[in-house]
C-alpha positions in Angstrom: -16.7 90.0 -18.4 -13.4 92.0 -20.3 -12.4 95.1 -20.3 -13.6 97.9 -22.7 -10.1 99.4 -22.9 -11.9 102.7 -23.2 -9.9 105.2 -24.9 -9.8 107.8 -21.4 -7.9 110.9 -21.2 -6.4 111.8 -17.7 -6.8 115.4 -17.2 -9.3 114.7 -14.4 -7.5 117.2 -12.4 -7.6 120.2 -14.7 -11.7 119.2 -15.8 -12.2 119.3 -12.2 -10.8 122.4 -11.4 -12.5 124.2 -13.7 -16.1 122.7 -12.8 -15.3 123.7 -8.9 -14.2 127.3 -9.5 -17.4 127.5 -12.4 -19.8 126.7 -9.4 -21.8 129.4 -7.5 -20.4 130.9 -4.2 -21.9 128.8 -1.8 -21.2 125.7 -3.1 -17.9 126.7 -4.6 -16.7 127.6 -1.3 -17.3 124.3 0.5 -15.4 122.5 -2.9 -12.1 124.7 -2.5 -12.5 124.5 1.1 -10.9 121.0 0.7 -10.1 120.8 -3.4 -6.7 120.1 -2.9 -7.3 116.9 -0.8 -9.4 116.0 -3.8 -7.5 116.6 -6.4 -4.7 114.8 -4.6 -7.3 112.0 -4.6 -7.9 112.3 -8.2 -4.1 111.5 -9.0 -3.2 108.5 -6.5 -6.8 107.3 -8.4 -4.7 104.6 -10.3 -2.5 103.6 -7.9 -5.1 103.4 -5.5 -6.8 101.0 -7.9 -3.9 98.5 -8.5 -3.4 98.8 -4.6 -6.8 97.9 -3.8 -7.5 100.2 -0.9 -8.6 103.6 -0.8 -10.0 105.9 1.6 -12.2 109.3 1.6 -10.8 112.1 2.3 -12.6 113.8 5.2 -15.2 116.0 4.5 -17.8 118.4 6.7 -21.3 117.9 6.0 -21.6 120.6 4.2 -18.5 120.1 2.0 -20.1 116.1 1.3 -23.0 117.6 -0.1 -21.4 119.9 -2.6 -19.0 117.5 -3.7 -22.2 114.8 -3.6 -24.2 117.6 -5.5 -20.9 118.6 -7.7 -22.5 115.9 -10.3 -25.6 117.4 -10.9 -24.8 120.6 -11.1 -26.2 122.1 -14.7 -22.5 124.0 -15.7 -21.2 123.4 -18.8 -17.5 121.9 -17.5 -19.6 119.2 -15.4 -21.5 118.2 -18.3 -18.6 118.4 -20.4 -16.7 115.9 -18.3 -19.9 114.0 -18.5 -20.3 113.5 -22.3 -16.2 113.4 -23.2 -16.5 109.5 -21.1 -19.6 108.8 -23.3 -17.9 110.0 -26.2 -14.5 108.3 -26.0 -16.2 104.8 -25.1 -16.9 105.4 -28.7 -19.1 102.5 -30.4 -18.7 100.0 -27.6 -22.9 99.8 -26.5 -22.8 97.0 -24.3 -22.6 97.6 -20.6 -18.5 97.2 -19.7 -19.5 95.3 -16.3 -21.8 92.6 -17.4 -21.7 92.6 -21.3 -25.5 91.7 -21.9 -27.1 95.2 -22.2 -26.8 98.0 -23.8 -25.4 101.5 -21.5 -27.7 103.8 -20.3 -26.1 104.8 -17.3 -23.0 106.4 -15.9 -21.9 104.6 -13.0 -19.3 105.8 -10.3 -16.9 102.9 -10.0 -16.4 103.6 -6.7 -19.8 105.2 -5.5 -20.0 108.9 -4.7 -22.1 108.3 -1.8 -19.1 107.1 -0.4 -16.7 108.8 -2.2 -17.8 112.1 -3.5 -14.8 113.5 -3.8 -14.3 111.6 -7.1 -18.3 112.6 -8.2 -16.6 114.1 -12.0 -13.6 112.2 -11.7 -13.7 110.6 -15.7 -11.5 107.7 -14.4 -14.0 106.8 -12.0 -17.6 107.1 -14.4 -18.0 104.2 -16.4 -21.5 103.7 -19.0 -23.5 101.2 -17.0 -26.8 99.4 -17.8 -29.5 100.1 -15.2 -29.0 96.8 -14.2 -25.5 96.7 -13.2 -25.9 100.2 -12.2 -28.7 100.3 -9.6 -29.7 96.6 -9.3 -26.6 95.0 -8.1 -23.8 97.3 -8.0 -25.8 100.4 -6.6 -23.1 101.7 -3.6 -20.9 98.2 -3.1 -17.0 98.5 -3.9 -15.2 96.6 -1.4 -14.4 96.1 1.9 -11.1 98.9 1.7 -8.9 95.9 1.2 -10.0 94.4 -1.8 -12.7 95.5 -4.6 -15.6 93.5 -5.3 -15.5 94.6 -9.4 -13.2 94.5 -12.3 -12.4 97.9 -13.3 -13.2 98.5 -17.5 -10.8 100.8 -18.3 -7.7 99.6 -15.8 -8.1 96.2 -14.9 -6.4 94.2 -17.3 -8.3 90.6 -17.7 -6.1 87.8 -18.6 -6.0 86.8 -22.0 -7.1 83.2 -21.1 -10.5 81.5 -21.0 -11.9 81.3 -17.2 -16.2 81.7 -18.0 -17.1 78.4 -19.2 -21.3 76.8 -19.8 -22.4 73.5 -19.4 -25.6 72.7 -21.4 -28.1 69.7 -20.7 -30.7 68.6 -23.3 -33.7 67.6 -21.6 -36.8 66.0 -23.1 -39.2 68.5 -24.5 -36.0 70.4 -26.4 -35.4 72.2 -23.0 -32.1 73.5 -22.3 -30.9 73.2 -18.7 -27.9 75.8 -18.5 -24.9 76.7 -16.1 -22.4 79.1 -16.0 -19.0 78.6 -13.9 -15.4 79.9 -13.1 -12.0 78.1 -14.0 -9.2 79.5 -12.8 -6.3 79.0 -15.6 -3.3 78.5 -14.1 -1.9 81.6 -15.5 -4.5 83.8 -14.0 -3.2 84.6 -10.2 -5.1 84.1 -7.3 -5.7 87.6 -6.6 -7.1 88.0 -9.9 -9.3 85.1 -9.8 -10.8 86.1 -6.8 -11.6 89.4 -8.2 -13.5 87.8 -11.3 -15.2 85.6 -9.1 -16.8 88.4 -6.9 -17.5 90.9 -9.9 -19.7 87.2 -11.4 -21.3 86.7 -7.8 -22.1 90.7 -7.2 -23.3 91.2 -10.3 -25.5 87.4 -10.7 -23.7 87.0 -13.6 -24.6 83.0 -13.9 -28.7 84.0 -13.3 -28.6 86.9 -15.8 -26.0 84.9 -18.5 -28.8 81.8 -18.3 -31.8 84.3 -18.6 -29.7 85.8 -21.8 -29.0 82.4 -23.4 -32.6 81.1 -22.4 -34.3 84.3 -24.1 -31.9 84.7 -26.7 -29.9 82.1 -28.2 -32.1 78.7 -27.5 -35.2 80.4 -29.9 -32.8 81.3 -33.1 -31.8 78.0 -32.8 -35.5 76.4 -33.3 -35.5 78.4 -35.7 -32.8 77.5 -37.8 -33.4 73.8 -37.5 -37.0 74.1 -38.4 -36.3 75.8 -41.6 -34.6 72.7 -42.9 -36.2 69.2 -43.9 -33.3 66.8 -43.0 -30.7 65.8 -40.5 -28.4 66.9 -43.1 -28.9 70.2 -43.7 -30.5 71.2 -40.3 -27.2 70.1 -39.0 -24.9 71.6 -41.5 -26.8 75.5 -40.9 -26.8 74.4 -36.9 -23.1 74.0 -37.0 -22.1 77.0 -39.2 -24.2 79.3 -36.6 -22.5 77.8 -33.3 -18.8 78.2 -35.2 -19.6 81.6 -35.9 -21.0 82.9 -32.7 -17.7 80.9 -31.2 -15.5 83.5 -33.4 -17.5 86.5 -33.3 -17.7 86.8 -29.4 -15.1 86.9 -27.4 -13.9 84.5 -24.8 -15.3 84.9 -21.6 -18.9 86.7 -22.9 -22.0 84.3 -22.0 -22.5 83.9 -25.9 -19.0 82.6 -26.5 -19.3 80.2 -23.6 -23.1 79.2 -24.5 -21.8 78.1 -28.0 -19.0 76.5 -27.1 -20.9 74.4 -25.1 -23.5 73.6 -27.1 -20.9 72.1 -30.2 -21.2 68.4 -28.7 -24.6 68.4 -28.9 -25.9 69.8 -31.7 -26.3 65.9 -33.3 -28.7 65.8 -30.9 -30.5 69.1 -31.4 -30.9 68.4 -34.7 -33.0 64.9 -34.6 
């Protein structure tokens, strides 16, 4: 859960005037028919966001399905607008919304099914995971008042720890694992209540335990079984969890699975 600060450049506008006026006559008729409306749309995008409501413009039938259709058509400025958001979220690999897989997808932040006036609108495709993509996110937003996700490239998540794990021992070496929200005191309300609904949407705490379970619990039998004594099992145990505490960042399931399993390591390592 942070955002990927992708690098973006805003000439949504120009890209999309160029991909309407490059599409064949029927369907490039329907797009001009009301590509001023869109392109309108395409400008307030921003403020739109911060505002947290936004509304489609309306559209006939027939000009929903070419705007719908808009991003699939084959032309090179479509595609080009396509590639340039894969591009500039440069070597990032991890899904922006969740932060456990890698992105296959491109997502429309606010869906076009809804909203196909912003179909090649670069603001408003972010890489995805399947997951995120078609499992859990598929056409939700919001209710027009308020969004249900964080936004990767423009919402700015607070700089303070709010994803936090609790880890049980249980006999057998069986991890019992939970994920929860803390709202910090310098993270507002409104904010909070925005990271809690991109966690619940998404089932953050399911997929985070799933991760940690799969992931993290069998590298560290393995580490403690490559080492005869207490000593040393628990002098490799606790370099790994301090490293994985400074290599991920605050409020990713590994920084918080870590960080919760530092008090019991002496444990883990009888």
């Amino acid at each position: 859960m942070k955002t990927s600060t992708s690098p973006l450049k805003f000439n949504d506008k120009a890209d999309f005037k160029k991909a309407v006026h490059k599409q064949r006559k029927s369907r490039k008729a329907a797009l001009v028919a009301k590509e001023v409306q869109a392109s309108a749309k395409i400008d307030a995008y921003r403020t739109d966001l911060s505002g947290g409501v936004i509304s489609a413009i309306a559209l006939s039938p027939i000009e929903r399905k070419a705007y719908y259709d808009l991003y699939t058509s084959k032309a090179a400025e479509v595609l080009g607008i396509k590639k340039s958001v894969i591009d500039l979220y440069g070597g990032m690999k991890l899904c922006p919304y969740c932060q456990i897989d890698t992105h296959k997808d491109l997502d429309h932040f606010y869906p076009r099914s809804v909203f196909p006036e912003l179909s090649i609108s670069s603001q408003n495709l972010v890489p995805a995971c399947s997951a995120c993509n078609t499992t859990y996110k598929k056409t939700k937003w919001g209710n027009g008042n308020s969004r249900s996700f964080i936004h990767p490239y423009f919402d700015a998540v607070p700089d303070v720890q709010f994803l936090f794990c609790t880890v049980s021992l249980l006999p057998g070496k069986l991890y019992k694992i939970s994920y929860w929200l803390k709202r910090d005191p310098l993270v507002s309300t409104s904010v909070f209540g925005l990271i809690s609904r991109h966690f619940i949407e998404l089932n953050l705490e399911v997929r985070y335990i799933a991760k940690a379970s799969s992931e993290e619990v069998p590298k560290i039998a393995r580490i403690i079984e490559g080492y005869a004594s207490y000593d040393d099992r628990l002098r490799e145990l606790s370099n790994f969890v301090n490293q994985q505490c400074v290599a991920n960042l605050k409020n990713t399931w590994a920084h918080a699975f870590h960080q919760a399993l530092s008090p019991h390591m002496g444990l883990i390592c009888r």
